[in-house]
mmCIF file as gemmi writes it, N, C-alpha and C atoms, coordinates in Angstrom:
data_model
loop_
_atom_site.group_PDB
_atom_site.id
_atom_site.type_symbol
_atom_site.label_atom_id
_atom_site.label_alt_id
_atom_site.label_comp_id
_atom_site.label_asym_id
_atom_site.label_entity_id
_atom_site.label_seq_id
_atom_site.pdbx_PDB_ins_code
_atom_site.Cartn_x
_atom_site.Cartn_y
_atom_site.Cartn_z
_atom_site.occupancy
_atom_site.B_iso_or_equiv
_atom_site.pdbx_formal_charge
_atom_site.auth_seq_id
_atom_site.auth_asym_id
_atom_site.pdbx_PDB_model_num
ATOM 1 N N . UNK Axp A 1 ? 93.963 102.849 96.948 1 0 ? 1 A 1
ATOM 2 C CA . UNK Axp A 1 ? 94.698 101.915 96.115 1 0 ? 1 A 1
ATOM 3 C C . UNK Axp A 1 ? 96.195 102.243 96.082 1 0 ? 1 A 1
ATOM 4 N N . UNK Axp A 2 ? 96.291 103.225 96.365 1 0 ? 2 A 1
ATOM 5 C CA . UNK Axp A 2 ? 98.155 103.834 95.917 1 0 ? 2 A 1
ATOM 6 C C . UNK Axp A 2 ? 98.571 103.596 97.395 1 0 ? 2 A 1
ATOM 7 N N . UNK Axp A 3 ? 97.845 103.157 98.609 1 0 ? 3 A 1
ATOM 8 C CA . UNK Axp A 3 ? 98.875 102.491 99.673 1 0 ? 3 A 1
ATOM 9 C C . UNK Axp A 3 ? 98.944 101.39 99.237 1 0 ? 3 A 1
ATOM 10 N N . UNK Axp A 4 ? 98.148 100.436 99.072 1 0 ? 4 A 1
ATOM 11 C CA . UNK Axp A 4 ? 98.078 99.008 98.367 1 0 ? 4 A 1
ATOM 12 C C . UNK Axp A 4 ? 99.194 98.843 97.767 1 0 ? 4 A 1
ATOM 13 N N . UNK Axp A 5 ? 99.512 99.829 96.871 1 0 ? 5 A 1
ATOM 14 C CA . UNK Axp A 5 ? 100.399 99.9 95.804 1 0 ? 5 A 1
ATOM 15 C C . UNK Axp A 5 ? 101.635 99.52 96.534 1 0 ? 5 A 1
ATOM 16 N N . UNK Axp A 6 ? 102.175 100.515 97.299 1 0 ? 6 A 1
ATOM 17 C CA . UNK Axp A 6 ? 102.858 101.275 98.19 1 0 ? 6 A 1
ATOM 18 C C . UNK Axp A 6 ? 103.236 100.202 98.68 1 0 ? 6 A 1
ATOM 19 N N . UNK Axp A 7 ? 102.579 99.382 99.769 1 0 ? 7 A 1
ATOM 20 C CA . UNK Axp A 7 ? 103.15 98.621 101.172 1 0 ? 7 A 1
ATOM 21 C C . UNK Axp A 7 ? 103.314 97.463 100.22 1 0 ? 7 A 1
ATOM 22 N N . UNK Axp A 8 ? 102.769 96.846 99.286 1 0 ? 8 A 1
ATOM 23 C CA . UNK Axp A 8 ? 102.301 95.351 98.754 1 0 ? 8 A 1
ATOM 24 C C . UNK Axp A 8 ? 103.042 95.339 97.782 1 0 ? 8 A 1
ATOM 25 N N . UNK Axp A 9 ? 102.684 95.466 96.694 1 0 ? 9 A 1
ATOM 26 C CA . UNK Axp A 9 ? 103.381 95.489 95.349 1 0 ? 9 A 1
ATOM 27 C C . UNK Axp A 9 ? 104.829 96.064 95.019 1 0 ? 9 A 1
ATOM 28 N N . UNK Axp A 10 ? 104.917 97.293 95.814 1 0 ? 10 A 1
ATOM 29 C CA . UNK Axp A 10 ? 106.206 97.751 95.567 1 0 ? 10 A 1
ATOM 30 C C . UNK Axp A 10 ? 107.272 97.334 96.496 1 0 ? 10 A 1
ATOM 31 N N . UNK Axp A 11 ? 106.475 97.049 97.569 1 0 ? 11 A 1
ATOM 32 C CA . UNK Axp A 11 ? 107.944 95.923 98.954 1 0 ? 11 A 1
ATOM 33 C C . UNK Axp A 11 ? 107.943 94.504 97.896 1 0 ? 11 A 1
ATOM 34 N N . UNK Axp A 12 ? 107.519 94.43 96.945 1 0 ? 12 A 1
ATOM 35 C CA . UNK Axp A 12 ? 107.577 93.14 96.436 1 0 ? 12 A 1
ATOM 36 C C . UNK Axp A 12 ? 108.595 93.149 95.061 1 0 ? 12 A 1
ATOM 37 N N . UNK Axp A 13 ? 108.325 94.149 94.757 1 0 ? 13 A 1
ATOM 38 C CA . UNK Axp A 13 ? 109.252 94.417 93.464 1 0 ? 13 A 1
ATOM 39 C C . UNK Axp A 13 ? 110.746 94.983 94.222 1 0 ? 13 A 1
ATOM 40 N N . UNK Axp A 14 ? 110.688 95.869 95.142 1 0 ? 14 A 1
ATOM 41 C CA . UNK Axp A 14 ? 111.98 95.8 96.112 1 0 ? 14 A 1
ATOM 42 C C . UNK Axp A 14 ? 112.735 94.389 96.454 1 0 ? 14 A 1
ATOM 43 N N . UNK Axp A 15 ? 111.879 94.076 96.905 1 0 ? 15 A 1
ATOM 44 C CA . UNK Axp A 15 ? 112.621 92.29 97.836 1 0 ? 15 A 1
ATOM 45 C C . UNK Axp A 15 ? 112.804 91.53 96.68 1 0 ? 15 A 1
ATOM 46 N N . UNK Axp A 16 ? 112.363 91.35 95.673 1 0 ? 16 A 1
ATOM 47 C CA . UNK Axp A 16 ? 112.372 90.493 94.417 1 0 ? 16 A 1
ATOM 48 C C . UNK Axp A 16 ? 113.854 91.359 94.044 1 0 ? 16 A 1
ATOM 49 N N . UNK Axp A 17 ? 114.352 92.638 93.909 1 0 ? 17 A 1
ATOM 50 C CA . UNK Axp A 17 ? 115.324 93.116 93.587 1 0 ? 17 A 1
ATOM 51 C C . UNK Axp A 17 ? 116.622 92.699 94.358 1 0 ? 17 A 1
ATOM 52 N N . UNK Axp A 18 ? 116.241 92.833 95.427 1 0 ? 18 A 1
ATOM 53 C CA . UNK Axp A 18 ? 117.483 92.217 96.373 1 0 ? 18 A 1
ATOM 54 C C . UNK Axp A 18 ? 117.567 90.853 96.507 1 0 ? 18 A 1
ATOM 55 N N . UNK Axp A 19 ? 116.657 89.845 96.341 1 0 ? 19 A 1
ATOM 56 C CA . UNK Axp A 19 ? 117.18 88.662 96.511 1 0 ? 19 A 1
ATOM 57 C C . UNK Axp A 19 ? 117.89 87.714 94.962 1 0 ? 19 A 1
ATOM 58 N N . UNK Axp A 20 ? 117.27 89.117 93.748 1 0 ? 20 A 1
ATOM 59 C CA . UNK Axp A 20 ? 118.014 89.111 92.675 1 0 ? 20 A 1
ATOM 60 C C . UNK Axp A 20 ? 119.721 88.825 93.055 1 0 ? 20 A 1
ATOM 61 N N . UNK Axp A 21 ? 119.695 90.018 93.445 1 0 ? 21 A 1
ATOM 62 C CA . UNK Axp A 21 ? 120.959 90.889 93.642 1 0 ? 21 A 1
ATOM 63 C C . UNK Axp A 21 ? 121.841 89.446 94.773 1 0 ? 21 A 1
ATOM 64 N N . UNK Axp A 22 ? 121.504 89.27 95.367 1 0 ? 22 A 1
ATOM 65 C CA . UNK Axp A 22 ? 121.785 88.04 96.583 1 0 ? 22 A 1
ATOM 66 C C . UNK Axp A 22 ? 122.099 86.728 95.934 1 0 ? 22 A 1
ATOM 67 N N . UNK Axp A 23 ? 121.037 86.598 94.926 1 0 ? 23 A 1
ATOM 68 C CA . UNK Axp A 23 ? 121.442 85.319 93.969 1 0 ? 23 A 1
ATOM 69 C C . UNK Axp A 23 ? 122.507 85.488 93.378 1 0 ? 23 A 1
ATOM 70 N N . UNK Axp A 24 ? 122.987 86.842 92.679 1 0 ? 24 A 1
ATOM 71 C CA . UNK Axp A 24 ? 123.923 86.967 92.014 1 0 ? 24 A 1
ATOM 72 C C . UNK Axp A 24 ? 125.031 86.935 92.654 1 0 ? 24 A 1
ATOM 73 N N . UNK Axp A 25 ? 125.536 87.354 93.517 1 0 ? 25 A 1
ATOM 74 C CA . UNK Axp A 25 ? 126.65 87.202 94.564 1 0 ? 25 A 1
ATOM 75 C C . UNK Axp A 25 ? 126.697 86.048 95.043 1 0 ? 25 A 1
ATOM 76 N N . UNK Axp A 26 ? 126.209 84.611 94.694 1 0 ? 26 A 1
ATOM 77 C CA . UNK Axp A 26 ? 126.275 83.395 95.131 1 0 ? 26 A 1
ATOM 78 C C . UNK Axp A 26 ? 125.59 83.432 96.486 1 0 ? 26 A 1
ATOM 79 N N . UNK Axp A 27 ? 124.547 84.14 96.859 1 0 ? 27 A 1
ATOM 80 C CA . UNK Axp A 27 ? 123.962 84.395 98.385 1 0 ? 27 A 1
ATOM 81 C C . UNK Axp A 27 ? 123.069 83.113 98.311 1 0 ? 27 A 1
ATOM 82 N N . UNK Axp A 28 ? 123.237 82.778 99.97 1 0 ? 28 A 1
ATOM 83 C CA . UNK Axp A 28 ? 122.52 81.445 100.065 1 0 ? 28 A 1
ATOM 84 C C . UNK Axp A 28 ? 120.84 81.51 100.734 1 0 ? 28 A 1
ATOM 85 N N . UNK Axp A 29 ? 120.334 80.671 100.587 1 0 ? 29 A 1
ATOM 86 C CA . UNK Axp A 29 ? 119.236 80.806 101.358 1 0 ? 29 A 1
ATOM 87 C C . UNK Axp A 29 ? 119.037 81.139 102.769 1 0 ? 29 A 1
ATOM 88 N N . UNK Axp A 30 ? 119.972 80.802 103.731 1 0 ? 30 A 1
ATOM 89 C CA . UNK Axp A 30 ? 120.008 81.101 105.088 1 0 ? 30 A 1
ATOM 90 C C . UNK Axp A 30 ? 120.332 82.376 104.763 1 0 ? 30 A 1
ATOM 91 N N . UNK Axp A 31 ? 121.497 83.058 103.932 1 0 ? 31 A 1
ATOM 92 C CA . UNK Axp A 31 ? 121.215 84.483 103.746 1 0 ? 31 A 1
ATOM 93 C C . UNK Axp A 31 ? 120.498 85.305 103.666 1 0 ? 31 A 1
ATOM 94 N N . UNK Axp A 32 ? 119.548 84.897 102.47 1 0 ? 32 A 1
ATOM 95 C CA . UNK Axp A 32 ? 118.524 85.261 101.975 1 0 ? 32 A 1
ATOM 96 C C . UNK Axp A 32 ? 117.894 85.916 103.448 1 0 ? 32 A 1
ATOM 97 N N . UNK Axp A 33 ? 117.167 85.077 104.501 1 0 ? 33 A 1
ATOM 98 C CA . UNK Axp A 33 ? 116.588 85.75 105.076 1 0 ? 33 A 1
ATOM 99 C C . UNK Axp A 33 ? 116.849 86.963 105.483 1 0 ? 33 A 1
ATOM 100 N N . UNK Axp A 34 ? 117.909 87.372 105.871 1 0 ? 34 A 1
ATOM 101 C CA . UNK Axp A 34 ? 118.546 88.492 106.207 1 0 ? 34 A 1
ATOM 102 C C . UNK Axp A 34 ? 118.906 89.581 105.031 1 0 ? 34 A 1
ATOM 103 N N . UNK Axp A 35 ? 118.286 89.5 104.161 1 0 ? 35 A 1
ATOM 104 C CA . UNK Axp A 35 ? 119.021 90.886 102.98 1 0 ? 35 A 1
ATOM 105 C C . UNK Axp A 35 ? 117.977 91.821 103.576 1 0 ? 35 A 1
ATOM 106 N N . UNK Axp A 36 ? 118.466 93.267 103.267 1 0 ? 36 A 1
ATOM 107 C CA . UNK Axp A 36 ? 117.664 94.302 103.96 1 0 ? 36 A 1
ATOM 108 C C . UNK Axp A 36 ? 116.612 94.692 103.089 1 0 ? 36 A 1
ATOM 109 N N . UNK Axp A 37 ? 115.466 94.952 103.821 1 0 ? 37 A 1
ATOM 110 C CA . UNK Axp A 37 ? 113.789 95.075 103.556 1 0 ? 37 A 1
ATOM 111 C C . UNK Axp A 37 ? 113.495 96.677 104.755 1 0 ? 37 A 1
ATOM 112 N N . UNK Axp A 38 ? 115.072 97.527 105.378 1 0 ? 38 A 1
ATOM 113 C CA . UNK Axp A 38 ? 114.185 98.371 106.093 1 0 ? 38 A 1
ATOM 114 C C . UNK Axp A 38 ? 113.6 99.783 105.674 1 0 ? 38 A 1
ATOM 115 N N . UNK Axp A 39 ? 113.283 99.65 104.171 1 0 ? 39 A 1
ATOM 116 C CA . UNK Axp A 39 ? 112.863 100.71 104.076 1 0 ? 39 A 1
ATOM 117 C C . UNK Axp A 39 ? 111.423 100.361 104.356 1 0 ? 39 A 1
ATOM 118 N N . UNK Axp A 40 ? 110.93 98.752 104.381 1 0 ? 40 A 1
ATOM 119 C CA . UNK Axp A 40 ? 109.667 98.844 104.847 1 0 ? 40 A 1
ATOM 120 C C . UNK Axp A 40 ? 109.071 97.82 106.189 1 0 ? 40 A 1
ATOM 121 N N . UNK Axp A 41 ? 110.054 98.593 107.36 1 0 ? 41 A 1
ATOM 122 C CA . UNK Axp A 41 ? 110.279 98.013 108.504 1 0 ? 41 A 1
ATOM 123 C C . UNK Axp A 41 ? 109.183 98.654 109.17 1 0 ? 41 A 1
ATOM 124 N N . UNK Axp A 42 ? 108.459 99.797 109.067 1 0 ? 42 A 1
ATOM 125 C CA . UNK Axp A 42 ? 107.665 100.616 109.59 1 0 ? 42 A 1
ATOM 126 C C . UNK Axp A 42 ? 106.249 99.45 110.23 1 0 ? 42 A 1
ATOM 127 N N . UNK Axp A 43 ? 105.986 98.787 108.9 1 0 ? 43 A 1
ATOM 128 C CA . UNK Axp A 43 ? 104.59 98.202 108.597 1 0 ? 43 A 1
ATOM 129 C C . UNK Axp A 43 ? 104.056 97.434 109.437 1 0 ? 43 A 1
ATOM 130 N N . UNK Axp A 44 ? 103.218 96.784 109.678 1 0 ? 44 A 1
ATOM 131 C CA . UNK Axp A 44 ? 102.915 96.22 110.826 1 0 ? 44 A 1
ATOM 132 C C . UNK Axp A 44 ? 103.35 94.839 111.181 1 0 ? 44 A 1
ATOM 133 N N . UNK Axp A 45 ? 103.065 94.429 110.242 1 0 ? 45 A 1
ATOM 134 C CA . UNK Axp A 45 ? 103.597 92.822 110.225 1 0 ? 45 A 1
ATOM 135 C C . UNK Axp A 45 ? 105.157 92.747 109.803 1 0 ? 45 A 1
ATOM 136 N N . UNK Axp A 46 ? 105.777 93.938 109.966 1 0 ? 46 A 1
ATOM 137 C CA . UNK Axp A 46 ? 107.412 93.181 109.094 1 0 ? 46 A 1
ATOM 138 C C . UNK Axp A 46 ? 107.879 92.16 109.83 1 0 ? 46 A 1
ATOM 139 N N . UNK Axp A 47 ? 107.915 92.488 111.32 1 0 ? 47 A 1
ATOM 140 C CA . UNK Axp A 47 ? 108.706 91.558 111.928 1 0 ? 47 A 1
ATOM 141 C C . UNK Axp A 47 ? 108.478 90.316 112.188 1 0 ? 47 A 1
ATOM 142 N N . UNK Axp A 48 ? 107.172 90.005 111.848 1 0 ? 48 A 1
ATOM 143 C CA . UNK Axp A 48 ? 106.64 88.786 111.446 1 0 ? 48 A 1
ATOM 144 C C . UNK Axp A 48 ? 106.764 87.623 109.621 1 0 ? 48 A 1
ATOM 145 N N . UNK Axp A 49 ? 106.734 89.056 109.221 1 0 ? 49 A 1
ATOM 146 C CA . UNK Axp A 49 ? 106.831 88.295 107.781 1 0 ? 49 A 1
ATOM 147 C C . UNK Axp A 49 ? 108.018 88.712 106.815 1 0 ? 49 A 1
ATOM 148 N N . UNK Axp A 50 ? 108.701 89.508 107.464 1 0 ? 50 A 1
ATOM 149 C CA . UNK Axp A 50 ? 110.075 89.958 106.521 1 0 ? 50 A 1
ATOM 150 C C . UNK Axp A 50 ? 111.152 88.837 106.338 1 0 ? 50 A 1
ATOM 151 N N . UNK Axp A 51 ? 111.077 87.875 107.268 1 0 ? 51 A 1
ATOM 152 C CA . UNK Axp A 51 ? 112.101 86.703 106.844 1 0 ? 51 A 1
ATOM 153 C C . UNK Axp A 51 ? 111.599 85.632 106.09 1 0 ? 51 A 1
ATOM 154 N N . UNK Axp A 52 ? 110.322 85.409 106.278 1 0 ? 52 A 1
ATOM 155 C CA . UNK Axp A 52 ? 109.365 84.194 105.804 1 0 ? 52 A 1
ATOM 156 C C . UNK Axp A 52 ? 109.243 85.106 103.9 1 0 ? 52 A 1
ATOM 157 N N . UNK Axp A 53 ? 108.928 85.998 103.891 1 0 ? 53 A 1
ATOM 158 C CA . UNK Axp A 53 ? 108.884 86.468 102.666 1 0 ? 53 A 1
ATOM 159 C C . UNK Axp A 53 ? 110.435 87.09 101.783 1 0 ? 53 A 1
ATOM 160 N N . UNK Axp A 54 ? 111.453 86.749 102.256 1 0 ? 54 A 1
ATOM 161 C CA . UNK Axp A 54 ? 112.246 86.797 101.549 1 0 ? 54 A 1
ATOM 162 C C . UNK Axp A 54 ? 112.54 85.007 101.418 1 0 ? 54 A 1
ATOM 163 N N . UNK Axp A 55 ? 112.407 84.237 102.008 1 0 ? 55 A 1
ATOM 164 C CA . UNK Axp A 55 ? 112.445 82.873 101.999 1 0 ? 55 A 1
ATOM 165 C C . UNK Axp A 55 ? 111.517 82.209 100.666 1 0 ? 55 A 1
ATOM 166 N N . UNK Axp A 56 ? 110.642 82.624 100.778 1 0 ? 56 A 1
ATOM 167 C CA . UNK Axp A 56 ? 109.46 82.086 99.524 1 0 ? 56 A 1
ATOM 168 C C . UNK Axp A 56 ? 110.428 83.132 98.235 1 0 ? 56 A 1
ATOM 169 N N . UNK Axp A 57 ? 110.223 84.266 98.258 1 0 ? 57 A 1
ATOM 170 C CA . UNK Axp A 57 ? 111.066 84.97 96.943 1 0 ? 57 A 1
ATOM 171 C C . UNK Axp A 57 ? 112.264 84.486 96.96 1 0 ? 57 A 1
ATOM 172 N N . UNK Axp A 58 ? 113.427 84.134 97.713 1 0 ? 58 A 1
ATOM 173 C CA . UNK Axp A 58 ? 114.569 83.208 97.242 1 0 ? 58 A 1
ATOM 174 C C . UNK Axp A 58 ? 114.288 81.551 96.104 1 0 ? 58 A 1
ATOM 175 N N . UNK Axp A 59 ? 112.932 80.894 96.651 1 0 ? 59 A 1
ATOM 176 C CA . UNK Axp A 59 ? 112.865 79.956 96.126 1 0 ? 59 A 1
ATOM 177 C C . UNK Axp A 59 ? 111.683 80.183 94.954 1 0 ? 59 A 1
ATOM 178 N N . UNK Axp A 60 ? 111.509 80.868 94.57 1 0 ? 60 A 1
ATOM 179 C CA . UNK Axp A 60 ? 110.755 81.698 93.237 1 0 ? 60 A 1
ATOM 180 C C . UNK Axp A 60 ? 112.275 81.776 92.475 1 0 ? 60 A 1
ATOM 181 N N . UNK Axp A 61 ? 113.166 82.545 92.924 1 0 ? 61 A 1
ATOM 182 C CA . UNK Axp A 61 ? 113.701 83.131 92.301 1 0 ? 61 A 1
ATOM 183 C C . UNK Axp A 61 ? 115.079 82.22 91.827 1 0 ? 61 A 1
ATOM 184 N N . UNK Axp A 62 ? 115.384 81.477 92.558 1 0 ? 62 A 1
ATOM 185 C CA . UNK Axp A 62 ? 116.343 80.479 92.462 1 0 ? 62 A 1
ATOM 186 C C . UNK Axp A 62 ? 115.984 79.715 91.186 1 0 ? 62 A 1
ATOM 187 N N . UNK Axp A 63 ? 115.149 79.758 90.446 1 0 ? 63 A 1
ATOM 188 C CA . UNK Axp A 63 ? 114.74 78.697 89.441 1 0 ? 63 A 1
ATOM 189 C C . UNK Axp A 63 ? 114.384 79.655 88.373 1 0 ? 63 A 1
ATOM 190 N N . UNK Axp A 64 ? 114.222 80.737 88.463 1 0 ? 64 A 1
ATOM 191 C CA . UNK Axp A 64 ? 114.013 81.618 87.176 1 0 ? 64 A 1
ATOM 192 C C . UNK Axp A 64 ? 115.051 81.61 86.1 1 0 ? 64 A 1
């Protein structure tokens, strides 16, 4: 459970932090994809889902 934790929940509370942080600086959505996620570049799927999942958390977060 504490990788679960690890790869899932906590890259989520990370990326939710930075696209905070991105909103606040007037950062745009085409930005968005690009804010940095490499502390969890290791994983298997990043390079598949690290842009698509800062894309969905920009538009979560844009309306909070």
């Amino acid at each position: 459970m504490g990788q679960v934790r690890r790869y899932t929940r906590d890259h989520l509370i990370y990326l939710r932090g930075q696209i905070r942080a991105h909103l606040d600086d007037g950062g745009t959505l085409e930005d968005a994809f690009y804010v940095d996620q490499s502390p969890y570049s290791h994983l298997d799927t990043f390079n598949e889902l690290a842009t698509r999942n800062a894309g969905y958390v920009y538009t979560e977060k844009e309306f909070e």
